[in-house]
Structure formats: structure tokens, C-alpha cells
N, C-alpha and C positions, 0 to 999 in steps of 0.2 A: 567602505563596504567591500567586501570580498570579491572578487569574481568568481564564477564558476565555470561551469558548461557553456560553451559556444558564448564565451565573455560576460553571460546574465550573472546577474548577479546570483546568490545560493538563495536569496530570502523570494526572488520573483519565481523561484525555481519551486521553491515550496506552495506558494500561493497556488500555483497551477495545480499542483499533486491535494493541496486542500480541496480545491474547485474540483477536482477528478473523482475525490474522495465523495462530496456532496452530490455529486451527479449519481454516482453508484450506489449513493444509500436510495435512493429514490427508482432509481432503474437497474434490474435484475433479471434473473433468468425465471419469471415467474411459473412456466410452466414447469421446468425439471424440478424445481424448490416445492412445488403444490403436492409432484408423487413423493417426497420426501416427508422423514421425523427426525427428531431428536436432533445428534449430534451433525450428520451429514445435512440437515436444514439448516443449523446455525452457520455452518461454514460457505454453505452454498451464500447461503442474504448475505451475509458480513464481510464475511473473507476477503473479497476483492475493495471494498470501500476502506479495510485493516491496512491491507498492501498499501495505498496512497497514503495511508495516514503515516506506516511508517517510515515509508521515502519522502514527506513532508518534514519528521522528525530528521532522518540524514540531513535534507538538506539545511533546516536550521540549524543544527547544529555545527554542518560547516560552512555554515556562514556567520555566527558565531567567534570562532576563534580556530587556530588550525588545529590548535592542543588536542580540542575533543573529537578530530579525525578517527581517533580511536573508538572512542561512542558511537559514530556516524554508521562508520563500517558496520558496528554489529548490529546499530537497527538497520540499514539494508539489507545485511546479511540475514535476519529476521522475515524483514519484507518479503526474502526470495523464497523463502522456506513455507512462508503462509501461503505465496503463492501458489508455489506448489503440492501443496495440501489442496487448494482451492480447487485447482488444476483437475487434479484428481479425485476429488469427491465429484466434480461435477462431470465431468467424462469417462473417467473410468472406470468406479468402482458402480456396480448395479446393484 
């Protein structure tokens, strides 16, 4: 098994970001998401439980094999970009 971050292994690293992920599909910003439609409500419910799922994907994937470190990076690199879209639907834009 791989180690990861602070010696855990990649795959116990994912399980946590799945559990993070399930927490956040369930608990939300329900009030800013209720004045919302369309596009900025899907991103507001989802977006943030998307983020864990894709740092879930990072980390299997480099726990895995190190080859697909390359894969890894771009779903992170993913994850930080929803994030930020998240970010800003739900604070910024009115």
C-alpha cells in the first residue's frame, strides 16, 4: 500500500473525502440555494460534495500506482476549479 500524507495511506485518505462528500450532499447552504434557480442552484447543492468526490478520485488514483500521478494532479486540479466556482456562486455573485 502506498503511503500518502502525514504516512496514511492514499486509499484511507479517499475514504475520508467519500465521507465528506456524503456529509455535504445531505447538508447545505439551504437558505442562499432556496433564493436561487437554474445554474447557480445546481452549483451551490452540488458543487461542494463534486469537490470531495474529486479529491477522493486524486487520492485513489495515487494510491494506485505512482504512474497515474498524472491523472491525480488533473482531478485535483479539477477539484480546485469547482471549488472555485462554488466559492463564488455562493458569495459573490448576487
Amino acid at each position: 500500500m502506498i503511503k500518502g500524507f502525514l504516512n496514511l495511506p492514499w486509499f484511507a485518505w479517499a475514504a475520508l473525502a467519500l465521507i465528506i462528500a456524503t456529509i455535504y450532499s445531505f447538508v447545505w447552504p439551504q437558505k442562499t440555494a432556496t433564493m436561487t434557480t437554474g445554474f447557480r442552484y445546481l452549483i451551490i447543492r452540488w458543487a461542494h460534495a463534486l469537490v470531495w468526490i474529486l479529491l477522493a478520485v486524486n487520492f485513489i488514483l495515487r494510491g494506485i500506482s505512482p504512474t497515474l500521478n498524472g491523472a491525480a494532479n488533473l482531478a485535483a486540479a479539477a477539484s480546485g476549479l469547482v471549488y472555485i466556482l462554488f466559492v463564488t456562486m455562493t458569495f459573490v455573485v448576487m
